[in-house]
N, C-alpha and C positions, 0 to 999 in steps of 0.2 A: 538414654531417652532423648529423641528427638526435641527443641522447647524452641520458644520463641522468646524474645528479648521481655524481660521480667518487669514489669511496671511497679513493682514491689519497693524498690528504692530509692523510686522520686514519689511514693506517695503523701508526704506532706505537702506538694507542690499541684497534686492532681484536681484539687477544687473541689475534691467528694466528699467534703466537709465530713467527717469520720469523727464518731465522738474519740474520748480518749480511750487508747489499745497497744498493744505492746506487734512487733514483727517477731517475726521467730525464725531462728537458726539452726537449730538445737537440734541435733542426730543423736545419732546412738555410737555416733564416731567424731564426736568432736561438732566445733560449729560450722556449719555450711559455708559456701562464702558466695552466698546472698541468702535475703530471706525467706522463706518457703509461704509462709502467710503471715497475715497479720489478722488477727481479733482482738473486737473489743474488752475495756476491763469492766463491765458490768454487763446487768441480761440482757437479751435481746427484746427488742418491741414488737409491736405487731406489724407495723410502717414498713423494718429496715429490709427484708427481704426485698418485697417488690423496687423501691427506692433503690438501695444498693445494688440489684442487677440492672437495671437500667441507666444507672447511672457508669458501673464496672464494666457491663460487657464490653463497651466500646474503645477501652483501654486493655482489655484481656483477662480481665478477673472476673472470678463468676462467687456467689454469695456460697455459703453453707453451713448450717449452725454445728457448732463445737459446745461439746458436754465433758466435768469435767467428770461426773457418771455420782458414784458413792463414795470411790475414795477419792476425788475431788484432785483428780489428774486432770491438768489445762495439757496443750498443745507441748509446753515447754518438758513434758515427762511423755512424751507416746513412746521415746526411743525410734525415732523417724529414720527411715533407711533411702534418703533419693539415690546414693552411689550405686545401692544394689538394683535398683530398679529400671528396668528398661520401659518399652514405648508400648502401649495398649495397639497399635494400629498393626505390632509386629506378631500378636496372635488371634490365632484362629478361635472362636467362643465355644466351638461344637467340638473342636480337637481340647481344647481346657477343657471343660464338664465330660466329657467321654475318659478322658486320664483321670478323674478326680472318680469319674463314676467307677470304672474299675478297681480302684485305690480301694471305695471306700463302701459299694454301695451292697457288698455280697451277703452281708447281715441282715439289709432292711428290705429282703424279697418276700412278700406274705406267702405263705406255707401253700394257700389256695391259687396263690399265682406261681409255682415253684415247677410245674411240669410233673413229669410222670415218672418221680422215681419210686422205688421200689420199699424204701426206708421212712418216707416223707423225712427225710433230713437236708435234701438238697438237691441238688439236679444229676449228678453225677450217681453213677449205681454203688459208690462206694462210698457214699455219704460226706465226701469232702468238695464238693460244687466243681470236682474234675471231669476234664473229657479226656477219650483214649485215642482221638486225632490232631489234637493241639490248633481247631478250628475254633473254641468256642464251649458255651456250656453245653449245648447237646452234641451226639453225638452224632448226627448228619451234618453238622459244619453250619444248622441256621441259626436264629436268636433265638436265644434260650431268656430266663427269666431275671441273670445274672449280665445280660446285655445293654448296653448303651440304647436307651430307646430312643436316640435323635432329640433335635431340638422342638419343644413344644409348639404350635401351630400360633399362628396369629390370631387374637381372638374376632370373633365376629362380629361383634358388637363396635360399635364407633365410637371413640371418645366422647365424653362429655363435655369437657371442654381443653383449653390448649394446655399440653402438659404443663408449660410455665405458669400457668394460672393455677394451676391442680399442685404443682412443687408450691407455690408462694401459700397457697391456703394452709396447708400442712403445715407450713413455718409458723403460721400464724396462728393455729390452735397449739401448739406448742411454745412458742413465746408465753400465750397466753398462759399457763399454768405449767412452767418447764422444770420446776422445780416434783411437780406429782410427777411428770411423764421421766425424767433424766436428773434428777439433782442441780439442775441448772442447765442454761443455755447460753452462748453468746454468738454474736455473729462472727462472720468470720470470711476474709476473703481470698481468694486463691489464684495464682495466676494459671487458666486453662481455659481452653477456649469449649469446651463441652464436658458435662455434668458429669459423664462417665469417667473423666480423666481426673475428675480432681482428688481421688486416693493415690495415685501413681505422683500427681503433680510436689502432692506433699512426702511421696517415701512414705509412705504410711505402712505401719509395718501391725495392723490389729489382726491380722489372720495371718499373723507369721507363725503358728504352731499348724497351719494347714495350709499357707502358700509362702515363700518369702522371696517371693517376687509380685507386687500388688499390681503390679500392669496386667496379669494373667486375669484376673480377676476384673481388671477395669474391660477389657477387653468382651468379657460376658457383659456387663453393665451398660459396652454399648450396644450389645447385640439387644439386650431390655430398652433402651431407649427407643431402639427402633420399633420393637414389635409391644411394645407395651406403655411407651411414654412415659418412661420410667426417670428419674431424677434423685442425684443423690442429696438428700437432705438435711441428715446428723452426722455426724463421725462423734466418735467417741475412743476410748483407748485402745479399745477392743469389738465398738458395735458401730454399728450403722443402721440407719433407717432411711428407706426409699419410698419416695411418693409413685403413685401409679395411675396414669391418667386411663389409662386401656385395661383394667384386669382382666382375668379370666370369667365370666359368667355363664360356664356349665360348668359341671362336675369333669365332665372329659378333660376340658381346659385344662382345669385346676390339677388335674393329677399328674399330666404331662408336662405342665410346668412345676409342682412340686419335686419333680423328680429332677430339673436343673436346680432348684434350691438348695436338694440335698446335696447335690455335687458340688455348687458352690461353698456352702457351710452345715457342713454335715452337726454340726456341736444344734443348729436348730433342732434336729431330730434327735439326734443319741440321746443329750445332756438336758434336753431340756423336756415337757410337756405337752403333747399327751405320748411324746414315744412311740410313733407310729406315722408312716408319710399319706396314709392315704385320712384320717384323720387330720393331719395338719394339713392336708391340701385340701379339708372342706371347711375348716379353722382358720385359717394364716394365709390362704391363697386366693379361696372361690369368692368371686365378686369386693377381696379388697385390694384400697386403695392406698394402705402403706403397707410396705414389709418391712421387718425388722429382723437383725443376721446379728448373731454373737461369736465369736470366736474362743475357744478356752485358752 
């Protein structure tokens, strides 16, 4: 992974007056040999978000609060992977969620959106979602219902206001009671110079049972910052939660973007409530403004 010189271990000398917080080293192969992050040892306030990016950016750390969740995993137990991880700028976001979609998405086709087979089992006539040209679920070679539907459109609607004010708010009703929303919060700072990057910056390894390479993944996160003003806001050992300054506000939207969801973290739909994407795209996607991703 491509990076820039670390400001992580001259930060006793940096002036950003930092309450007291531990650096972390800590892999899943031993210790790094520099810091990955530092956070705070107590919660986070409502203050430190906007304070700490503005005071961070300009040194190359950007904020993000860190949970230590239920079973009260900090930073120093994620099992952090940066050796395995390469550079978000080095993939495609449309070519990621198309692989993941094939991978993953052949179960969660509604039976109503399935095509015209013959069994209602699946698209192929012989009830296994096969075709007999090797083009594709149907069998003229076009998209069938088992296909990558492209990347979700831009929503129409205009932000309400600037994503970083939309990231900072989020932080800030979550400090405020972080203990209901996450078992706890703290701050935490990261060397990256954009919000997309800061899972790959740390080797973050919480979607290594469906990706274990998190740049692939950061890489979708930037293609969300551009078209949605998206910002990453939690990590956790295994979850994350994103702010959303642009959501989807029609149903259209929301479904064509539910469908990059699922490609990204399919365990929101399997594993978890109500079990179904077009339900969770009028649930978890239409007109909001955080999303939250768990991985099993």
């Amino acid at each position: 992974m491509a990076t820039l010189p670390n400001p992580l271990p001259s930060l006793a000398t940096s002036g950003l007056g930092l309450p007291p917080g531990s650096l972390v080293d800590a892999t899943l192969d031993g210790p790094w040999h520099e810091p990955l992050l530092w956070y705070a040892d107590g919660p986070a306030d409502l203050r430190d978000w906007s304070r700490l990016r503005a005071a961070g950016r300009p040194l190359g750390l950007l904020p993000v609060l860190v949970t230590g969740g239920r079973r009260d995993q900090w930073p120093e137990e994620w099992d952090l992977c940066p050796d395995h991880t390469s550079y978000p700028g080095d993939h495609d976001a449309e070519e990621v969620l198309a692989g993941y979609w094939t991978d993953y998405a052949a179960d969660e086709v509604a039976p109503e959106n399935a095509g015209s087979d013959t069994d209602g089992t699946g698209p192929g006539t012989d009830g296994t979602g096969s075709d007999t040209d090797g083009t594709g679920p149907d069998t003229d070679g076009s998209a069938g219902p088992g296909s990558w539907p492209g990347l979700a459109p831009v929503p129409a609607r205009e932000a309400a206001e600037d994503a970083d004010v939309a990231a900072a708010g989020l932080a800030g009703v979550i400090a405020a009671d972080a203990d209901a929303w996450l078992g706890g919060a703290r701050m935490a700072l990261v060397p990256a110079r954009r919000s997309a990057d800061i899972p790959a910056a740390i080797g973050w390894s919480g979607p290594m049972n469906h990706e274990n390479d998190v740049a692939r993944l950061c890489a979708v996160l930037r293609s969300w910052e551009d078209r949605y003003d998206a910002r990453v806001v939690v990590l956790g050992f295994d979850t994350m939660i994103v702010s959303v300054g642009r959501p989807p506000a029609t149903a259209e939207e929301a479904r064509a973007l539910a469908a990059e969801h699922y490609a990204f973290c399919p365990d929101n739909i399997d594993q978890s409530p109500p079990y179904d994407l077009d339900v969770y795209a009028e649930k978890a996607v239409l007109n909001q403004e955080a999303w939250s991703f768990w991985w099993d």
